[in-house]
N, C-alpha and C positions, 0 to 999 in steps of 0.2 A: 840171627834174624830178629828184626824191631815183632814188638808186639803190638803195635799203634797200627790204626788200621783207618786208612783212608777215607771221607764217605764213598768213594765210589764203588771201593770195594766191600761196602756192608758194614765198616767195620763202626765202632761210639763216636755219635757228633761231637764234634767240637762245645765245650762251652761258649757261647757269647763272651763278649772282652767284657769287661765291668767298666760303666759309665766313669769320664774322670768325674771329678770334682766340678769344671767348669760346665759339663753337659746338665748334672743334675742342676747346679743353680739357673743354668738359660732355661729346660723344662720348668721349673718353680715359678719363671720369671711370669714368663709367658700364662701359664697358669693363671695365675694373681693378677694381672694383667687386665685378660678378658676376663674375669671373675668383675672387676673392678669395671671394665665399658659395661658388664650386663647391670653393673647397680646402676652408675650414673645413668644409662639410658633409662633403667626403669622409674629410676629418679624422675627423668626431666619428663617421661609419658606421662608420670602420676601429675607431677605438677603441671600438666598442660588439661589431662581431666579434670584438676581438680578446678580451673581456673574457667573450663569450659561449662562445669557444672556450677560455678558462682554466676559467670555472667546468665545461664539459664532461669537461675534462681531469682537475679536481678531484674530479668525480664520481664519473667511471669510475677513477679513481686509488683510491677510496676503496670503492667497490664488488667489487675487486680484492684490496685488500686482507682486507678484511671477508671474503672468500670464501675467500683464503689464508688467514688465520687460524682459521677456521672448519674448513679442512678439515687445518690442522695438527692443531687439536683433538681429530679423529676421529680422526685418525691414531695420535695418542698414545693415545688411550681404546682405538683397538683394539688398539695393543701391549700398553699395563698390561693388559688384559684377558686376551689370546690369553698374556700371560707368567705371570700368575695362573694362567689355567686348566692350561697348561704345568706350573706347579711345583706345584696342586693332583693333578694327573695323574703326576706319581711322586710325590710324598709315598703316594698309595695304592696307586701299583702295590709302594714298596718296603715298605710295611705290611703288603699283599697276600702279597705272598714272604716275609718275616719271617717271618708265620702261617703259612702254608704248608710253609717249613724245620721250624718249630715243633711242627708235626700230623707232619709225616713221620718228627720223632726220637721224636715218641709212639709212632706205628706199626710204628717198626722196632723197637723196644723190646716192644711187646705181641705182636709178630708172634716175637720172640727168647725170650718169656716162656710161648710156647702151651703147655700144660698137657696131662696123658697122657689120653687116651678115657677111659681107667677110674679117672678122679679128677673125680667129679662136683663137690666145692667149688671146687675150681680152676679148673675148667672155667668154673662159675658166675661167678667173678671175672673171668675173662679176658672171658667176653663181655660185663660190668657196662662192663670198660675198654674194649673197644670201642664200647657203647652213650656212655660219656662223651668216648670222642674225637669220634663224629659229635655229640652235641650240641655242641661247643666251634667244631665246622667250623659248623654254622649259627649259633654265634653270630656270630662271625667274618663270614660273608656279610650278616648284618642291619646289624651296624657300619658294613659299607662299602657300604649301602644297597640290598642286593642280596634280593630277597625272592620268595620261590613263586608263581608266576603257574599258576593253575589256569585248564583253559579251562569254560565253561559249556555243558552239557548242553543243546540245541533252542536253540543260536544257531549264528547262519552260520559256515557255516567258509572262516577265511578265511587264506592259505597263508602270511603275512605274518606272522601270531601264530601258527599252529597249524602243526603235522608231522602229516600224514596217512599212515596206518600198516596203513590197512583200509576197508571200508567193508560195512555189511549192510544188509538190511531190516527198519525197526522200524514196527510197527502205530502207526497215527496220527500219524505225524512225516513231514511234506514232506520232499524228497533234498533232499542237499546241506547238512544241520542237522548239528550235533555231537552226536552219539550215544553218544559214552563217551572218558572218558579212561583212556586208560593209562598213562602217565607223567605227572607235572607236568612244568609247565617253571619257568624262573628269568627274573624282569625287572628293569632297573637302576632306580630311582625311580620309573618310568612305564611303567605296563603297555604301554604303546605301545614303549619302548626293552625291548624281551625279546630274553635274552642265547642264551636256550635255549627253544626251543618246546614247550611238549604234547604229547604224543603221543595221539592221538586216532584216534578210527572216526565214520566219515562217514557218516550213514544213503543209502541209495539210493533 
């Protein structure tokens, strides 16, 4: 009787056959194989990151730039500007004082030239010369764009334009209306920029 003992009947498994020679090389192949798809894919991901991270860097590099540029731009706009306005701002103030020295050696001259009470031609001269020094001073202030701001009669008054100097009661006028001027005032181009207010009465 064998002493080899079936599996069914309990007896020692079989060993497994031993791979030939062509199984181990196909497993090795296959192995080396995909070993070799997982470099080259992780090959070609890197290289797709890395190309996705230049063009980012390119972007933002250029984005960067474009904005430095842009705000060197202002920057110079605001200097030529703020230097303009700068040296438009004494060119007037020293035009301003020139006329000004100019009216004062008028004045001291009409003021050294005043004429006796009881010399009524001379007298008549002297006040001609000072009627033509004040026209010379407004002209002078229209030049450098300086012109009468008058306030207007039954419009608000408002403390920004106006010098309030009094106030009364006028029949038919709501308070707080402009009611009279007493003095003009002077504004620089724009009635809004007023150098000097009105003097005014505020109805109540």
């Amino acid at each position: 009787m064998s002493d080899d003992l079936s599996p069914a009947m309990g007896g020692p498994l079989a060993a497994p056959a031993p791979r030939t020679p062509n199984e181990h090389q196909t497993f090795g192949s296959s192995t080396i194989y995909r070993l070799c798809e997982e470099i080259i894919s992780l090959r070609e991901r890197n290289n797709r990151q890395h190309q996705d991270f230049e063009r980012t860097v390119k972007a933002v590099r250029e984005e960067l730039k474009t904005s430095f540029n842009s705000f060197a731009a202002d920057t110079q706009r605001a200097y030529q500007q703020l230097r303009q306005e700068t040296h438009s701002e004494k060119r007037v103030s020293m035009a301003l004082m020139n006329e000004l020295l100019e009216v004062g050696q008028d004045l001291d001259h009409i003021v050294a030239a005043r004429p006796a009470l009881d010399d009524p031609e001379a007298l008549q001269r002297w006040v001609e010369a000072i009627e033509v020094e004040s026209r010379k001073v407004q002209a002078a202030l229209l030049r450098h764009g300086i012109h009468p701001y008058d306030a207007v009669v039954s419009t608000p008054y408002d403390p920004k334009l106006h010098e309030r100097v009094g106030s009364k009661r006028v029949e038919g006028m709501n308070p707080n209306l402009i009611a009279e001027q007493r003095e003009r005032g002077y504004a620089s181009q724009q009635p809004e920029f007023v150098l000097r207010r009105p003097k005014i009465i505020v109805s109540e």
